[in-house]
C-alpha positions as CSV (number, residue, x, y, z in Angstrom):
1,X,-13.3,-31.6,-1.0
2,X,-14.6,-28.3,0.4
3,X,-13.1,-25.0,-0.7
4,X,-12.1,-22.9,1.5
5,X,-14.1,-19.7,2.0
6,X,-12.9,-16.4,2.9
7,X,-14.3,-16.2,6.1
8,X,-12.3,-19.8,6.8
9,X,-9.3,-18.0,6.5
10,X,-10.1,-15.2,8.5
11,X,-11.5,-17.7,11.3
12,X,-7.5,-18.8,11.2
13,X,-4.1,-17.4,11.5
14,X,-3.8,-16.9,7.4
15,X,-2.3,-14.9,5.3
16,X,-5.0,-13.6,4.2
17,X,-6.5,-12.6,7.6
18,X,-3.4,-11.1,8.1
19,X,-4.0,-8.9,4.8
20,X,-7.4,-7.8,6.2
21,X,-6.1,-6.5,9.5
22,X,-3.8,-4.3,7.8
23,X,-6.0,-3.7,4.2
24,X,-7.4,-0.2,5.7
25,X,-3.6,0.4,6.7
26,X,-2.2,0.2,3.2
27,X,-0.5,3.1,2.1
28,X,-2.9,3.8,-0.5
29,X,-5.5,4.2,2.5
30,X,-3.2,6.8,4.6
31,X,-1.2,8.4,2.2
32,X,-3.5,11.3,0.4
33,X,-4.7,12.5,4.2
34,X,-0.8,13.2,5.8
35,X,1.4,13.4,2.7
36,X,2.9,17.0,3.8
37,X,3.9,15.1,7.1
38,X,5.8,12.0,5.1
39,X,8.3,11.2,1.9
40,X,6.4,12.2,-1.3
41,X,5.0,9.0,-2.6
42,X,3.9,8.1,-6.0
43,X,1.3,5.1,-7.1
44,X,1.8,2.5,-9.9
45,X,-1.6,0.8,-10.3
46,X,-0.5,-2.9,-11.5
47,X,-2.8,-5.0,-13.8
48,X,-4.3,-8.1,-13.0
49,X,-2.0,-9.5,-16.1
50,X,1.3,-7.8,-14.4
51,X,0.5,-9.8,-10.9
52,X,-0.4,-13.1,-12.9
53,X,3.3,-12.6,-14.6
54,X,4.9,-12.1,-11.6
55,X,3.6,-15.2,-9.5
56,X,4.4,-17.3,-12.4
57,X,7.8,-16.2,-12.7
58,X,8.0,-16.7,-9.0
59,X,6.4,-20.3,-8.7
60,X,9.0,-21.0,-11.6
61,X,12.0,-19.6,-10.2
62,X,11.2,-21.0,-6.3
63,X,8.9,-23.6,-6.9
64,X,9.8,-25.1,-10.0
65,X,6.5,-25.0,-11.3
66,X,7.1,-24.3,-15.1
67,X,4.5,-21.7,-14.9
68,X,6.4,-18.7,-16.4
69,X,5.2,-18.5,-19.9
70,X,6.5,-16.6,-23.0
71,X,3.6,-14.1,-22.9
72,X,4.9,-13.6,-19.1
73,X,8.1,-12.9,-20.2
74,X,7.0,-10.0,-22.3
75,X,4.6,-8.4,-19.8
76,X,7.2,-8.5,-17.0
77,X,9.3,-6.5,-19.7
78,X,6.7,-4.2,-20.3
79,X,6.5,-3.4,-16.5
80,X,10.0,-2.9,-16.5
81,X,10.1,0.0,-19.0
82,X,7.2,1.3,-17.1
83,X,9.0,1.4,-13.4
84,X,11.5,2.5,-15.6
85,X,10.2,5.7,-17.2
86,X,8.2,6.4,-13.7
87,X,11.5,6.3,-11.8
88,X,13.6,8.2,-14.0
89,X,10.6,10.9,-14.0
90,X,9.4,11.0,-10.8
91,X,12.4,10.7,-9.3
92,X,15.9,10.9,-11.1
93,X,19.1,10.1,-9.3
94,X,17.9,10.1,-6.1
95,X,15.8,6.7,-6.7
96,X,13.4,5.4,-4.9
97,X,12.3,2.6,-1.9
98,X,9.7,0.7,-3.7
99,X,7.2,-1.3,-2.0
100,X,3.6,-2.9,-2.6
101,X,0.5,-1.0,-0.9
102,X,0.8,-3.5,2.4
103,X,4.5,-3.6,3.1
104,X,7.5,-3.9,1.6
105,X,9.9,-6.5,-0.3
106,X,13.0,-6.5,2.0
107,X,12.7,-10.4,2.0
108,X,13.7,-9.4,-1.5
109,X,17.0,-10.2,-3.7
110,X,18.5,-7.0,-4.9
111,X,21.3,-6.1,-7.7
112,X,24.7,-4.9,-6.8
113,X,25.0,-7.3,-4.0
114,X,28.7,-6.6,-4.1
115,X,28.0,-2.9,-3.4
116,X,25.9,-3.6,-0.8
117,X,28.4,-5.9,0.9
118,X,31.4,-3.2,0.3
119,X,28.8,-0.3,2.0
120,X,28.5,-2.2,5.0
121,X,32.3,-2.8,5.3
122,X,33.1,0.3,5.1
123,X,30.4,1.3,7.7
124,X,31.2,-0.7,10.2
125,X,34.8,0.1,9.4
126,X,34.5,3.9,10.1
127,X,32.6,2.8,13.8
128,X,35.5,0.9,14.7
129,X,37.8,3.7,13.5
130,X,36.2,6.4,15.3
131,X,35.0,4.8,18.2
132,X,38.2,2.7,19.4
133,X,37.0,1.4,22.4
134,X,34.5,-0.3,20.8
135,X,34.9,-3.5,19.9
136,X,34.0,-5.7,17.1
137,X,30.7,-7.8,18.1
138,X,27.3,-8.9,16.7
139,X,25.9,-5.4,17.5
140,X,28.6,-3.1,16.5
141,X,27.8,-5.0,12.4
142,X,24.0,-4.5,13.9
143,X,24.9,-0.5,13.8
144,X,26.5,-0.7,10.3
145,X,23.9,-2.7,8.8
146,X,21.4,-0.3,10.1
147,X,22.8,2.2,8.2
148,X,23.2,0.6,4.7
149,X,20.5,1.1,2.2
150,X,19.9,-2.3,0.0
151,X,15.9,-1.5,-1.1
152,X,16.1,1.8,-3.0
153,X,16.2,1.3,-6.5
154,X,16.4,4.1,-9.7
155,X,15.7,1.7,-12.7
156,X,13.5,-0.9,-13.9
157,X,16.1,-3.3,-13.3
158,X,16.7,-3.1,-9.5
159,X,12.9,-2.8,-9.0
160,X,12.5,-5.3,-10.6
161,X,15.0,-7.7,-9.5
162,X,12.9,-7.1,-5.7
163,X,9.4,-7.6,-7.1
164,X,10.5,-10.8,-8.5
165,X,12.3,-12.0,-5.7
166,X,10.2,-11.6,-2.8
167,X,8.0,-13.6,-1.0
168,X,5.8,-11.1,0.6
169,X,5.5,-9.9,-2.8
170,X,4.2,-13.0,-4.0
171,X,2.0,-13.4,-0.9
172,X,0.1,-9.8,-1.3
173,X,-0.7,-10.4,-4.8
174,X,-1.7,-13.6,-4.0
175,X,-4.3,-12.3,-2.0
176,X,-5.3,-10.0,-4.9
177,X,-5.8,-12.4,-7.9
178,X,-7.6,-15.0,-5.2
179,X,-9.6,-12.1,-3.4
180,X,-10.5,-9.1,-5.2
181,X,-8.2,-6.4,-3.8
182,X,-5.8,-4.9,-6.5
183,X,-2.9,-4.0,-5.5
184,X,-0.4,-1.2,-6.5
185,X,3.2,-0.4,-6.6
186,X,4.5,2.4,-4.5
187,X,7.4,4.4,-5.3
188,X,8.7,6.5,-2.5
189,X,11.7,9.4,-2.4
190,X,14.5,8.0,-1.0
191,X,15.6,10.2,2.1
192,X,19.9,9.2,2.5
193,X,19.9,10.8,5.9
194,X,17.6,7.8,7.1
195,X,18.8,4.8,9.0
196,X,17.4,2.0,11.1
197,X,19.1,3.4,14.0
198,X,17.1,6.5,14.3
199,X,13.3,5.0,13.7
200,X,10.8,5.0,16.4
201,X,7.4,3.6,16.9
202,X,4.4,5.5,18.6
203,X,1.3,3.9,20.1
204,X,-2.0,6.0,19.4
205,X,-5.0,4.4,21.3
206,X,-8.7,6.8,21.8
207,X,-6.1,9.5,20.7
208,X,-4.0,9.2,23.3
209,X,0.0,8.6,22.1
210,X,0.5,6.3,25.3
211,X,4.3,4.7,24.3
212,X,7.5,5.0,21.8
213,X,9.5,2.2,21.2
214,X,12.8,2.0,19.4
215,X,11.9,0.4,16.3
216,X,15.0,-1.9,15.7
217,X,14.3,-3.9,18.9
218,X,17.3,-6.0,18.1
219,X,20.3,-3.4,18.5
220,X,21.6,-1.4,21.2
221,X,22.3,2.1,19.8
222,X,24.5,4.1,22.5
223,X,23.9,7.5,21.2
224,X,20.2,7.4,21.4
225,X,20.3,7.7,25.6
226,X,21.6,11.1,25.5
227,X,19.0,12.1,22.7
228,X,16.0,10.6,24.1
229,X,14.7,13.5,25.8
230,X,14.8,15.1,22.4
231,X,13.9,12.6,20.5
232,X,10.3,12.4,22.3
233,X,9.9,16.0,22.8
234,X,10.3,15.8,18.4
235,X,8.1,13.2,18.2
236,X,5.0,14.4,20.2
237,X,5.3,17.8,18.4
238,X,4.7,15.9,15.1
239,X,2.0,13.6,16.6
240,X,0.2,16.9,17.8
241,X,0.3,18.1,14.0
242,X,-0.1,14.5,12.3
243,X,-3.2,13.0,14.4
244,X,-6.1,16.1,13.3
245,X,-5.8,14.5,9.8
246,X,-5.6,11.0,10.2
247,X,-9.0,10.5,10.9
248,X,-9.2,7.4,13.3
249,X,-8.3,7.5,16.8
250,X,-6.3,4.2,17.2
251,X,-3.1,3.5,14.9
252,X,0.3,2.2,15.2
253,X,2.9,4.8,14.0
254,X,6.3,4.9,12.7
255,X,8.6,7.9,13.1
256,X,11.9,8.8,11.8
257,X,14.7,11.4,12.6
258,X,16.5,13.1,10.4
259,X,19.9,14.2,12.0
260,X,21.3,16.1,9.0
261,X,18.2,18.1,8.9
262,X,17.5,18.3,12.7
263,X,13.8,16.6,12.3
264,X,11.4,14.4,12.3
265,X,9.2,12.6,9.8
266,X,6.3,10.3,10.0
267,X,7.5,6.8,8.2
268,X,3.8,5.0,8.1
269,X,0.9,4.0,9.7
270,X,-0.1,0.6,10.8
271,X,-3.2,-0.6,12.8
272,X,-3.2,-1.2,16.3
273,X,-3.2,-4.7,16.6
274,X,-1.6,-7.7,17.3
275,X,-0.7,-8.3,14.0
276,X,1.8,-4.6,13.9
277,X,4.9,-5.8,15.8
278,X,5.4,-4.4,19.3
279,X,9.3,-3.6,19.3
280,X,10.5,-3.1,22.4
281,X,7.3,-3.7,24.1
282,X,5.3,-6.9,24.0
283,X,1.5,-6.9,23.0
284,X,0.5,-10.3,25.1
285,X,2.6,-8.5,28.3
286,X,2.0,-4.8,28.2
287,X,-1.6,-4.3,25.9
288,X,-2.7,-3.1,29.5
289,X,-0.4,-0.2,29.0
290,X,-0.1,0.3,25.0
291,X,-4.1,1.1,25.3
292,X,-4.0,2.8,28.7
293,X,-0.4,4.4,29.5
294,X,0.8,5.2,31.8
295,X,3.4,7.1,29.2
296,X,6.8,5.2,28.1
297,X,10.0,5.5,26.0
298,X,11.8,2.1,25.8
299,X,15.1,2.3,24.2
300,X,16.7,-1.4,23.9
301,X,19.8,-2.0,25.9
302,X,19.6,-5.5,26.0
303,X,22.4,-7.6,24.1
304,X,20.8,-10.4,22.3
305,X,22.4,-14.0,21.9
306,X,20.4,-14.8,18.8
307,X,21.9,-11.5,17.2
308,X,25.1,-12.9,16.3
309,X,23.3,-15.9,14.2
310,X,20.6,-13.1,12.8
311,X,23.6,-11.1,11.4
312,X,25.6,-13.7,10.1
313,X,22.7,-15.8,8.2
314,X,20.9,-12.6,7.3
315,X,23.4,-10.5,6.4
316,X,27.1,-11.3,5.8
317,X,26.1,-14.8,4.6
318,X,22.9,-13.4,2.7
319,X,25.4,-10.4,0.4
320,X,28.2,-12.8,0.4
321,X,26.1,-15.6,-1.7
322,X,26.0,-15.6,-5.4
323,X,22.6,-15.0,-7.0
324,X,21.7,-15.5,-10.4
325,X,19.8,-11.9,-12.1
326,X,16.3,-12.6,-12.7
327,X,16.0,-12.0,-16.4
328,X,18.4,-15.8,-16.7
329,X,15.1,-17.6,-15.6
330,X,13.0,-16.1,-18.4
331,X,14.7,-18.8,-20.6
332,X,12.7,-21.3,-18.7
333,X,9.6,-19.4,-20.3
334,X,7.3,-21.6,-21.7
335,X,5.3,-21.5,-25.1
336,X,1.8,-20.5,-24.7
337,X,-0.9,-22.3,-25.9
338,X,-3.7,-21.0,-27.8
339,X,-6.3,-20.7,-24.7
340,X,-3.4,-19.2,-22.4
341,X,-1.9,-16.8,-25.2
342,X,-5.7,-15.7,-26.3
343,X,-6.0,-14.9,-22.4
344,X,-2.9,-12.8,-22.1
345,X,-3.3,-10.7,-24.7
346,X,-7.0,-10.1,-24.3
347,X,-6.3,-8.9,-20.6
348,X,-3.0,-6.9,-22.2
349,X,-6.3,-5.2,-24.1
350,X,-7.9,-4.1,-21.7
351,X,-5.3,-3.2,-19.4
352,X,-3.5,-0.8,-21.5
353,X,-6.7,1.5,-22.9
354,X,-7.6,-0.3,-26.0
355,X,-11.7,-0.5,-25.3
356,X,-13.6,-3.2,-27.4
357,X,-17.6,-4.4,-27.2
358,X,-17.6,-5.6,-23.8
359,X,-16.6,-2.0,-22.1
360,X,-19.0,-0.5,-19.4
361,X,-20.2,3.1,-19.1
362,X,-20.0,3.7,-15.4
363,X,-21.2,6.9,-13.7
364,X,-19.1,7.6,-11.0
365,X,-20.6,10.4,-8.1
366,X,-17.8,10.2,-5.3
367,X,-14.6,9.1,-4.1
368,X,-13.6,7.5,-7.7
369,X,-13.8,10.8,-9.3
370,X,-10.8,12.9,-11.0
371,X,-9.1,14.1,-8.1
372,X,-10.8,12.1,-5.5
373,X,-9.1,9.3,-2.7
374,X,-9.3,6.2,-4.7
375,X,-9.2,7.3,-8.7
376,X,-6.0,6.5,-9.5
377,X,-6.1,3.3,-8.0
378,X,-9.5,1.9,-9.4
379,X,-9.9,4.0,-12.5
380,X,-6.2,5.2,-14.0
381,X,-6.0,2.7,-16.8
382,X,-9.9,3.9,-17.9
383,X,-10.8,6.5,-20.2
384,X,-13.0,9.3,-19.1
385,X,-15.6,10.1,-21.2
386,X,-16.6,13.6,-19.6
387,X,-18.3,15.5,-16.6
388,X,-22.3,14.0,-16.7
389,X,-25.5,14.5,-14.8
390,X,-28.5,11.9,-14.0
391,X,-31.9,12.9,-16.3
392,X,-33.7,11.7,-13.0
393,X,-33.5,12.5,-9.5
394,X,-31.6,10.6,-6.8
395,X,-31.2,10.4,-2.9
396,X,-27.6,11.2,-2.3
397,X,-26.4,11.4,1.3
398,X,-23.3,11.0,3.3
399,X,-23.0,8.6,6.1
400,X,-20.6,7.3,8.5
401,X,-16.6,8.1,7.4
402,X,-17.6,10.8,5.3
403,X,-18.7,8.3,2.3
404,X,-21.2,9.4,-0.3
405,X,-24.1,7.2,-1.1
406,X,-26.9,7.0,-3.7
407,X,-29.8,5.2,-1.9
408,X,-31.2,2.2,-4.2
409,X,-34.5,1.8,-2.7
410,X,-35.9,5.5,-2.4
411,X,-37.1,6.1,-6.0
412,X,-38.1,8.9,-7.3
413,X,-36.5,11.1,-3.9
414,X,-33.2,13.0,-4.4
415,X,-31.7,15.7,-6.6
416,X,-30.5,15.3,-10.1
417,X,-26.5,14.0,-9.4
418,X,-23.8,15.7,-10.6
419,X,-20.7,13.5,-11.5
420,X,-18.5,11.6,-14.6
421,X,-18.6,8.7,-17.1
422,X,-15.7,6.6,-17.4
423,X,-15.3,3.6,-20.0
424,X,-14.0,0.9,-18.1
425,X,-12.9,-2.8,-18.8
426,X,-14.5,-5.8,-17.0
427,X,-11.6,-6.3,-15.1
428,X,-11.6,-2.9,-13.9
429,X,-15.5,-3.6,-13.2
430,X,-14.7,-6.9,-11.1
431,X,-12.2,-4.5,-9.0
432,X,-14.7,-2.0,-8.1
433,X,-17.6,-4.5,-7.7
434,X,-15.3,-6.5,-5.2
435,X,-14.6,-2.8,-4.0
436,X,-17.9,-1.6,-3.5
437,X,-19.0,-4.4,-1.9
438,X,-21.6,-6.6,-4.3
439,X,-20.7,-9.7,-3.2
440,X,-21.7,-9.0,0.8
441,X,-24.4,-7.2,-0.3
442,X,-23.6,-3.8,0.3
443,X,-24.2,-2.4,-3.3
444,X,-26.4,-2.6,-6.5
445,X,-25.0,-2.0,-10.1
446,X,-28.0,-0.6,-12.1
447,X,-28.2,1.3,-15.1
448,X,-29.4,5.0,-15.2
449,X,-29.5,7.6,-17.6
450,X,-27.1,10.5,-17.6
451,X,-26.2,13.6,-20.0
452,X,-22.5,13.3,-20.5
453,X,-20.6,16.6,-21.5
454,X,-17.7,16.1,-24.1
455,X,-16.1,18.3,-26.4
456,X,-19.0,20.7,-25.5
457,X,-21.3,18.4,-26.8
458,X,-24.1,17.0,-24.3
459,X,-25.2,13.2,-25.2
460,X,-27.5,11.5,-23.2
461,X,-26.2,7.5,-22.4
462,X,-27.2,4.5,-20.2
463,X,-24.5,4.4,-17.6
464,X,-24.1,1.7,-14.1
465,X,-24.0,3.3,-11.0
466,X,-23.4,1.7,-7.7
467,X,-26.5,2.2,-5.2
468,X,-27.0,1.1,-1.5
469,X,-29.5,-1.4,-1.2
470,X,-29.8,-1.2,2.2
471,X,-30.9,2.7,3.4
472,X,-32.2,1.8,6.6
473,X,-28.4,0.5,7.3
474,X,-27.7,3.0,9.3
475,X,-31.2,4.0,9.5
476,X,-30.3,7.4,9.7
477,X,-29.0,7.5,6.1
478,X,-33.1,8.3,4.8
479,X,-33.4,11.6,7.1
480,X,-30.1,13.0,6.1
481,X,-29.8,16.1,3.5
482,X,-30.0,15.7,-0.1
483,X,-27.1,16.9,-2.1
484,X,-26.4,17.5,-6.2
485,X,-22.7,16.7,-6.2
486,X,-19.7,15.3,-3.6
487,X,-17.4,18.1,-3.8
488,X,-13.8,17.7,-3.8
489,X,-14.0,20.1,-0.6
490,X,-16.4,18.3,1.1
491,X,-14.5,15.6,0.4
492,X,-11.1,16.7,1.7
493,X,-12.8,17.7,4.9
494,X,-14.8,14.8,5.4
495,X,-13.6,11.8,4.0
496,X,-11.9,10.0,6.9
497,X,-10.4,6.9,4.8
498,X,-9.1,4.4,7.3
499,X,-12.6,4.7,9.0
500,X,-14.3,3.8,5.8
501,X,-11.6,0.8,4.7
502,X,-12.5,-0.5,8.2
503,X,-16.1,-1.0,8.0
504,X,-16.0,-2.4,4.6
């Protein structure tokens, strides 16, 4: 039988193609160039052993696999002390909405369903009491459920009782054991003043915001009519700051209002593609005027028949059913054998800083640096062994997106390169090589020589570094200036990240 090949899947409507599409989305991507225009965020790189625990105590749970071993168990309770401490420091008792890198578990199972169910009650109690010509229908509980909050969590518990639970959760990571791209969890400040009701999604094609939709396509929200004018007015004075800094001219992007504080906030960004859903518009119907204008505002003020069913199953049903907590399935744990157990704890190893024989020296010169887009997702659980310079000369340019680039087949050209040294695992090393592109062909791994700087002592070490093989790919690249160092600087001004995920 033939295996099935990336590029198969991305032939196909897959998962995995749908991954792609949205991979130079991720939060991760977007995040670092707008965060003073969003909720602060935080990152929780997961290990490759944390995403291995979590699919087997899925396939156990859902698919009755018998997957979830006892070395599982104890990972998956590791990970909960770490969301845990992360929660309770980053964010106190205003919690958190928790999601992976490419969307979020609301397919999920939370704790405290009762509460949940109570909140909504009470709700769409006070919109009966207050509006009393209203009556009781499908989308008068479609207003109350828009404003109950079931995916913020402020422990390791309730985080975890989502990642565990969901199937887009199980899917992304998926992706990342079977295809190379790691995955993190994101931990975002929860904002109480935000509800369904009040999100709205912009179209941004050649930088050009051509339509606003109502996000929730489903409900028909009275009040929004008489704020509409304002509502857009709000939402193209934060486009107008937002867009300079996002870096690519055609993007899919979600906005929220913020009644109590009289504003707006940008929610995310997503690509502009079939694959983001269209609200109120429809892609296959109006792509004509999503890419071109002319200039709309849909609000929805269509009742939907299949409402009443959507609430009922996905809702009142959903809270009312008893679900067992996760941690009762970890009984059904099962012993590890020697191979399995040797692999568990080996990859525990490496994960968690403890460096043995098989560690790499890798000289880094741009974006993984301290400080720099994608460190803390490829390089927080290494060691850094100090600030280093090549003993020989290298041609290092910057090409399309910003991205720095030491060119493989020039020798003997260039500058001596300023960068670091980091001691990394070969897990990590699979991550970055899948990252950088060795596979396709993009990138050598080659040793060099470098002086390290530690402890204000200078050793010299034989270090990998990741080289372009191609430099006449653009050809351009071998006329451009040679530099000493990527600054942070040039960096923050240059570095246009969704651009570079794209081209990848």
């Amino acid at each position: 039988m033939t295996e099935i090949t990336k590029q198969d899947l991305l032939s196909i409507s897959s998962e995995h193609r749908l991954r792609s599409e949205n991979l130079p989305f991720d939060i991760d991507v977007w995040y670092p160039l707008i965060a003073q225009f969003t909720f602060s965020t935080k990152f929780l790189p997961l290990t490759r052993t944390e995403a291995e625990a979590i699919m087997n105590y899925q396939q156990t749970r859902f698919l009755e696999r018998k997957q979830l071993r006892v070395s599982d168990v104890q990972v998956l309770n590791q990970l909960e002390t770490r969301l845990d401490k992360a929660l309770r420091e980053w964010f106190g008792e205003k919690g958190a909405f928790m999601r992976l890198c490419g969307r979020s578990p609301k397919d999920a199972e939370p704790m405290n369903r009762d509460a949940i169910l109570e909140k909504y009650q009470s709700v769409l109690n006070n919109i009966l009491l207050n509006e009393p010509d209203t009556e009781l229908t499908a989308n008068t509980k479609l207003r109350a459920i828009a404003k109950v909050n079931y995916l913020s969590v402020k422990s390791g518990k309730e985080a975890m009782a989502l990642l565990l639970t969901s199937e887009r959760v199980f899917t992304d990571l998926h992706d990342w054991i079977k295809w190379g791209e790691p995955d993190q969890i994101v931990l975002r400040e929860w904002e109480p003043d935000l509800s369904l009701e009040n999100e709205f999604r912009g179209y941004v094609n050649n930088g050009k915001l051509n339509a606003i939709s109502q996000y929730d396509h489903y409900g028909v929200y009275p009040e929004l009519e008489g704020m509409k004018s304002k509502i857009q007015a709000m939402i193209f004075e934060k486009w107008n700051e937002v867009h300079p800094f996002i870096g690519t001219p055609s993007y899919v992007i979600d906005f929220a209002y913020l009644p109590t504080k009289d504003t707006m906030i940008v929610v995310e960004i997503s690509p502009f593609l079939t694959c983001t859903g269209s609200a109120c518009f429809k892609w296959a119907k109006d792509k004509d005027q999503l890419c071109n204008g002319p200039f709309e505002f849909r609000l929805n003020n269509k009742y939907h028949a299949q409402v009443k069913d959507l609430v009922e199953w996905n809702w009142e049903q959903r809270w009312a059913k008893k679900v067992p907590d996760y941690w009762e399935y970890y009984d059904q744990a099962q012993p590890d054998s020697q191979e399995s157990l040797y692999t568990t704890i080996t990859n525990a190893i490496s994960s968690w800083k403890i460096f043995g024989q098989k560690d790499t020296m890798l000289f880094v010169y741009g974006t993984l640096k301290s400080g720099f887009h994608w460190n803390n997702k490829f390089l927080s659980l290494s060691k850094k062994l100090g600030s280093a310079v090549t003993v020989d000369p290298y041609p290092l340019v910057v090409g399309q997106s910003g991205v720095p680039y030491l060119l493989g087949d020039l020798p003997g050209k260039g500058l001596r390169i300023k960068g670091e040294v980091w001691l990394v695992d070969q897990v990590t090393l699979k991550n970055l090589d899948e990252y950088e592109g060795i596979e396709k062909g993009y990138y050598l791994r080659l040793p060099i020589t470098v002086s390290v700087e530690s402890n204000n002592q200078v050793e010299k070490v034989t270090a990998y570094a990741y080289f372009k093989k191609d430099s006449t790919n653009p050809p351009e690249l071998r006329t451009s200036q040679f530099l000493d160092e990527y600054s942070l600087d040039f960096h923050k001004q240059n570095y246009h990240a969704i651009d570079h995920i794209m081209v990848k």
